[in-house]
C-alpha positions in Angstrom: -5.8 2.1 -4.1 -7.7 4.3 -1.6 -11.0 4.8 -3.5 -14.4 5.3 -2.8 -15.8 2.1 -1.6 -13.0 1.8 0.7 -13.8 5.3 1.8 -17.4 4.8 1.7 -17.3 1.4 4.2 -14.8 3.3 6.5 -17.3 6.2 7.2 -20.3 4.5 7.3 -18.8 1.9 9.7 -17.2 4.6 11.8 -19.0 5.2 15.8 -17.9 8.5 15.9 -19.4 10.9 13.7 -17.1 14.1 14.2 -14.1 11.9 13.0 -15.3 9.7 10.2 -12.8 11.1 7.8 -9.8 10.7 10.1 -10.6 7.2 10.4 -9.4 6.7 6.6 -5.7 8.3 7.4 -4.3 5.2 9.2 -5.9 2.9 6.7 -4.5 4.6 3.4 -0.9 5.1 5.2 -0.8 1.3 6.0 -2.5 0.6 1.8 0.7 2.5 1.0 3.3 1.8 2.7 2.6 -2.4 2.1 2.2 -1.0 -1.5 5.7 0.9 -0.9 7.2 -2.4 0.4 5.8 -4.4 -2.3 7.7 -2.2 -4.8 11.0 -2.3 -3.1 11.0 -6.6 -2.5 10.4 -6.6 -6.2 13.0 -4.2 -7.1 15.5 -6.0 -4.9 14.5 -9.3 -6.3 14.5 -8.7 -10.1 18.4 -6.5 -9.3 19.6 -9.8 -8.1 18.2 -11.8 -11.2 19.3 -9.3 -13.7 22.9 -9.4 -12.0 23.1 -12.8 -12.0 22.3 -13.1 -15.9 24.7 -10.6 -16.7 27.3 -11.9 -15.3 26.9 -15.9 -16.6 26.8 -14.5 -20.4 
C-alpha cells in the first residue's frame, strides 16, 4: 500500500531536505486508515446481508 514509488515521489517532491522522510508519515496514516475504513463498511455491509439470508430460510 505504502511502497516505493509512492515513497520515491514523496521524497523527491519534498522542499525540505532535512524532513523528506517525515513527509511520508501523514500520507501512509491517511492510505491506512481509508484502507481501515474500507474494511469495516464492508464488514458491516456483508453482516447485514448474511443476517438477512439467514433469517428468510
Amino acid at each position: 500500500m505504502s511502497g516505493n514509488q509512492l515513497a520515491s515521489f514523496v521524497v523527491s517532491h519534498t522542499t525540505d531536505a532535512a524532513h523528506r522522510y517525515s513527509a511520508l508519515i501523514p500520507i501512509i496514516t491517511v492510505l491506512y486508515a481509508v484502507a481501515l475504513a474500507s474494511i469495516i463498511a464492508v464488514t458491516l455491509a456483508t453482516k447485514g446481508k448474511s443476517a438477512n439470508a439467514l433469517s428468510s430460510r
